[in-house]
C-alpha positions in Angstrom: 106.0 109.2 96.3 103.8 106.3 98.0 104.4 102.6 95.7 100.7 103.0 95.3 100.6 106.9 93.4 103.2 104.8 91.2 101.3 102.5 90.0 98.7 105.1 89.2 101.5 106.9 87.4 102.8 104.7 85.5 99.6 103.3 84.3 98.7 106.9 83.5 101.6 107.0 81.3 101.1 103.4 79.8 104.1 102.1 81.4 102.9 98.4 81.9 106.2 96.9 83.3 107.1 99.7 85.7 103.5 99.9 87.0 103.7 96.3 87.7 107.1 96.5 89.2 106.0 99.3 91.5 102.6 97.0 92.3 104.8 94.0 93.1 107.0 95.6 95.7 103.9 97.4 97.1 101.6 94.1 97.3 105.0 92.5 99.3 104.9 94.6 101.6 101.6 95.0 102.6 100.4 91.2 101.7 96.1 91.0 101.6 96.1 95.1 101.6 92.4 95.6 100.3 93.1 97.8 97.9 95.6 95.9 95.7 92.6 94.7 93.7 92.2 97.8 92.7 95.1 97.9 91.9 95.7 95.0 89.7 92.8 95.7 87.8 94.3 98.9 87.0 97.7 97.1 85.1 95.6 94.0 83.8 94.0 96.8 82.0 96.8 98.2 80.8 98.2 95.1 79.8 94.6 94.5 77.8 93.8 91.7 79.8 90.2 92.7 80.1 89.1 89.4 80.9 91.9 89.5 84.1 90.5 92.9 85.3 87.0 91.2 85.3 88.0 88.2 87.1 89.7 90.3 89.8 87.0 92.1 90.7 84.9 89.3 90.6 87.1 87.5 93.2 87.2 90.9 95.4 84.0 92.3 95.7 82.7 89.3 97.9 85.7 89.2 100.1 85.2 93.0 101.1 84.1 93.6 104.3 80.7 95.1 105.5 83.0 98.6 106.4 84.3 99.0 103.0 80.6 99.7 101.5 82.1 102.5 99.3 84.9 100.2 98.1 82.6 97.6 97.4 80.0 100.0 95.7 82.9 100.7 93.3 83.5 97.8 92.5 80.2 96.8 91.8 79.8 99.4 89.7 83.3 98.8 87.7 82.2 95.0 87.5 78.2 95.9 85.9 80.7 97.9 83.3 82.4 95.1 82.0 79.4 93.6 80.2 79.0 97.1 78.1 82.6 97.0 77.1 83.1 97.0 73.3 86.3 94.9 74.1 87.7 95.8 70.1 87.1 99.6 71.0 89.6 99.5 73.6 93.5 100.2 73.1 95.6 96.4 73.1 
Protein backbone atom coordinates (compact mmCIF):
# COMPACT_ATOMS: atom_id res chain seq x y z
CA UNK A 1 0.00 0.00 0.00
CA UNK A 2 1.22 3.53 -1.51
CA UNK A 3 2.40 6.10 1.86
CA UNK A 4 -0.38 8.17 0.43
CA UNK A 5 -3.63 5.38 0.64
CA UNK A 6 -2.03 5.40 4.37
CA UNK A 7 -2.67 8.42 5.23
CA UNK A 8 -6.11 8.18 3.94
CA UNK A 9 -6.44 5.12 6.04
CA UNK A 10 -5.47 5.98 8.93
CA UNK A 11 -7.27 9.21 8.93
CA UNK A 12 -10.29 7.10 8.00
CA UNK A 13 -9.77 5.27 11.11
CA UNK A 14 -8.93 8.39 13.35
CA UNK A 15 -5.49 7.37 13.80
CA UNK A 16 -3.88 10.95 14.00
CA UNK A 17 -0.22 9.84 14.81
CA UNK A 18 0.10 7.00 12.31
CA UNK A 19 -1.51 9.13 9.57
CA UNK A 20 1.03 11.76 10.30
CA UNK A 21 3.87 9.29 10.52
CA UNK A 22 2.87 7.70 7.16
CA UNK A 23 2.46 11.66 5.75
CA UNK A 24 5.97 12.47 7.08
CA UNK A 25 7.89 9.70 5.36
CA UNK A 26 5.73 10.31 2.19
CA UNK A 27 6.25 14.24 2.04
CA UNK A 28 10.41 13.22 2.48
CA UNK A 29 10.44 11.48 -0.17
CA UNK A 30 8.77 13.34 -2.62
CA UNK A 31 9.64 17.01 -1.20
CA UNK A 32 7.01 19.97 -2.97
CA UNK A 33 4.75 16.84 -4.24
CA UNK A 34 1.43 18.87 -5.08
CA UNK A 35 -0.69 16.91 -3.46
CA UNK A 36 0.66 16.83 0.06
CA UNK A 37 -1.57 19.83 0.79
CA UNK A 38 -4.13 17.78 0.48
CA UNK A 39 -2.83 15.82 2.38
CA UNK A 40 -2.12 17.79 5.43
CA UNK A 41 -5.31 19.16 5.46
CA UNK A 42 -6.64 15.79 5.80
CA UNK A 43 -4.60 15.14 9.46
CA UNK A 44 -4.86 18.95 10.59
CA UNK A 45 -8.40 17.90 10.51
CA UNK A 46 -8.09 15.08 12.32
CA UNK A 47 -6.13 16.60 14.76
CA UNK A 48 -9.07 19.46 15.00
CA UNK A 49 -6.88 22.01 13.88
CA UNK A 50 -9.46 23.58 11.63
CA UNK A 51 -7.86 26.73 11.64
CA UNK A 52 -4.42 24.72 10.20
CA UNK A 53 -6.51 22.97 7.40
CA UNK A 54 -7.78 26.51 6.40
CA UNK A 55 -4.39 28.06 6.36
CA UNK A 56 -3.09 25.18 4.17
CA UNK A 57 -5.26 25.61 1.63
CA UNK A 58 -5.06 29.03 1.65
CA UNK A 59 -1.23 28.85 1.15
CA UNK A 60 -1.84 26.07 -1.77
CA UNK A 61 -4.43 27.05 -3.90
CA UNK A 62 -2.29 30.10 -5.31
CA UNK A 63 0.79 28.12 -5.88
CA UNK A 64 -1.08 25.55 -8.16
CA UNK A 65 -0.28 25.56 -11.46
CA UNK A 66 -2.57 26.65 -14.48
CA UNK A 67 -2.64 22.44 -15.31
CA UNK A 68 -3.90 21.43 -12.00
CA UNK A 69 -7.41 23.36 -12.69
CA UNK A 70 -9.25 20.34 -11.13
CA UNK A 71 -6.96 20.37 -8.11
CA UNK A 72 -7.31 23.89 -7.77
CA UNK A 73 -11.20 23.86 -8.28
CA UNK A 74 -11.14 21.54 -5.26
CA UNK A 75 -9.59 23.40 -3.27
CA UNK A 76 -11.47 26.32 -3.89
CA UNK A 77 -14.32 24.66 -3.15
CA UNK A 78 -12.90 23.04 0.24
CA UNK A 79 -11.56 26.65 1.13
CA UNK A 80 -15.41 28.63 0.37
CA UNK A 81 -16.44 25.60 3.01
CA UNK A 82 -14.59 26.74 5.83
CA UNK A 83 -16.58 29.85 6.45
CA UNK A 84 -19.93 27.58 6.87
CA UNK A 85 -18.26 25.34 9.37
CA UNK A 86 -19.98 25.23 12.73
CA UNK A 87 -16.47 24.68 14.23
CA UNK A 88 -18.38 23.31 17.84
CA UNK A 89 -20.29 20.75 15.59
CA UNK A 90 -17.27 19.10 14.60
CA UNK A 91 -15.55 16.14 16.52
CA UNK A 92 -12.17 17.61 18.67
Amino acid sequence: MSETNLVTAFVQQGKVAEAEAALRRWAGAHPGHPDIPFYQVQVAFLRGDYDGAEAILREAVPTMRAGDASARMYAEGDLAFFPQLARSDLPA
